[in-house]
C-alpha positions as CSV (number, residue, x, y, z in Angstrom):
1,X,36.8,-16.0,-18.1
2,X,38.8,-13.1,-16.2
3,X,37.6,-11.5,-13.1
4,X,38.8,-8.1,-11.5
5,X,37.7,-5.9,-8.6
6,X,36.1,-2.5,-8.2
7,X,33.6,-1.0,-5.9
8,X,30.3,0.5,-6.2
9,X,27.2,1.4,-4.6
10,X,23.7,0.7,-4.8
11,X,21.0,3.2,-4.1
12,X,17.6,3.7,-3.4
13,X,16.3,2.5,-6.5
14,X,18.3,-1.0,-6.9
15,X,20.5,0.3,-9.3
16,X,24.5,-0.3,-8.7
17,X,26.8,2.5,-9.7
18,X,30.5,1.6,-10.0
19,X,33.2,3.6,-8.3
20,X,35.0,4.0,-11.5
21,X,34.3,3.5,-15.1
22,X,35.5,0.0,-16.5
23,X,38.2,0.1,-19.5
24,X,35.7,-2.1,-22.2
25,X,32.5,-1.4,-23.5
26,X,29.8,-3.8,-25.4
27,X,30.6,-6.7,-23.0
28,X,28.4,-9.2,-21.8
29,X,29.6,-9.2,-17.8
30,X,28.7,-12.1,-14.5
31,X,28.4,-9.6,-11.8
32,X,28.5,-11.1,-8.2
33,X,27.9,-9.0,-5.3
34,X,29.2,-9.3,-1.6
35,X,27.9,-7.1,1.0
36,X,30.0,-6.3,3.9
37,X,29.0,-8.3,7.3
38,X,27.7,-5.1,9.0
39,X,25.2,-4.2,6.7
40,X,22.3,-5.6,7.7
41,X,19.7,-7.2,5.1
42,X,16.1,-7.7,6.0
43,X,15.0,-11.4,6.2
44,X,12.5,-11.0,3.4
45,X,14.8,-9.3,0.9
46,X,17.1,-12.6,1.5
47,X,13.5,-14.7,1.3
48,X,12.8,-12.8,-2.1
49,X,16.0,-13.7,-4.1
50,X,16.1,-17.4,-3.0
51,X,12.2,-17.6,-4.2
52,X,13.2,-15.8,-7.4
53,X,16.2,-17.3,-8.1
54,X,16.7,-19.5,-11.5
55,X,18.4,-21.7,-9.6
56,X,15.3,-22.9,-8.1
57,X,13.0,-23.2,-10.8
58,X,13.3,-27.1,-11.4
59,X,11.2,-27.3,-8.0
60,X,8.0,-26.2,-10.5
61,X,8.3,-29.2,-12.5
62,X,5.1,-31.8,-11.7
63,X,8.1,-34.4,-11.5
64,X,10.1,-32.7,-8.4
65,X,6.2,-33.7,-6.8
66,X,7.0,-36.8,-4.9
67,X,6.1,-36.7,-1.6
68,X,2.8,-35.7,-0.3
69,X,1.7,-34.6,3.3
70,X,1.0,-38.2,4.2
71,X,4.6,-39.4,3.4
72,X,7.1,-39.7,6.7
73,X,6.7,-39.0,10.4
74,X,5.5,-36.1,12.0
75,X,8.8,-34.1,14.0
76,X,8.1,-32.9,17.1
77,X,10.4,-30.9,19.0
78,X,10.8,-30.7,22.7
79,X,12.8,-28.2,23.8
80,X,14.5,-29.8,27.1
């Protein structure tokens, strides 16, 4: 796998527009985003991706269900 660099923007819609074209076409492409530190991004739109993330979607499975509300200790935090 080869990786490279460009730039791009993402408007109002979602949709990512690169700063310049790419040199190959019909390609299957990993894209990973990084968003500069003083952009802000809401809490929910963070909350959104992590609850629609594939990564995640082994937690469905009836077998990932064993612990129930009775299981452990209650935490209780006092603040000093």
């Amino acid at each position: 796998m080869h990786s490279l660099e460009t730039y791009g923007t993402v408007d109002n819609k979602g949709f990512l527009t690169l700063s310049q074209p790419l040199l190959f076409r019909n390609k299957n492409v990993k894209v990973i985003i990084y968003v500069p530190d003083n952009d802000d991004i809401d809490d929910n739109l963070w909350m959104h991706g992590l609850a629609n993330n594939p990564a995640f979607s082994f937690l469905s499975d009836e077998k990932e269900d064993i612990y129930s509300l009775n299981d452990g200790v209650p935490f209780i935090y006092n603040e000093i």
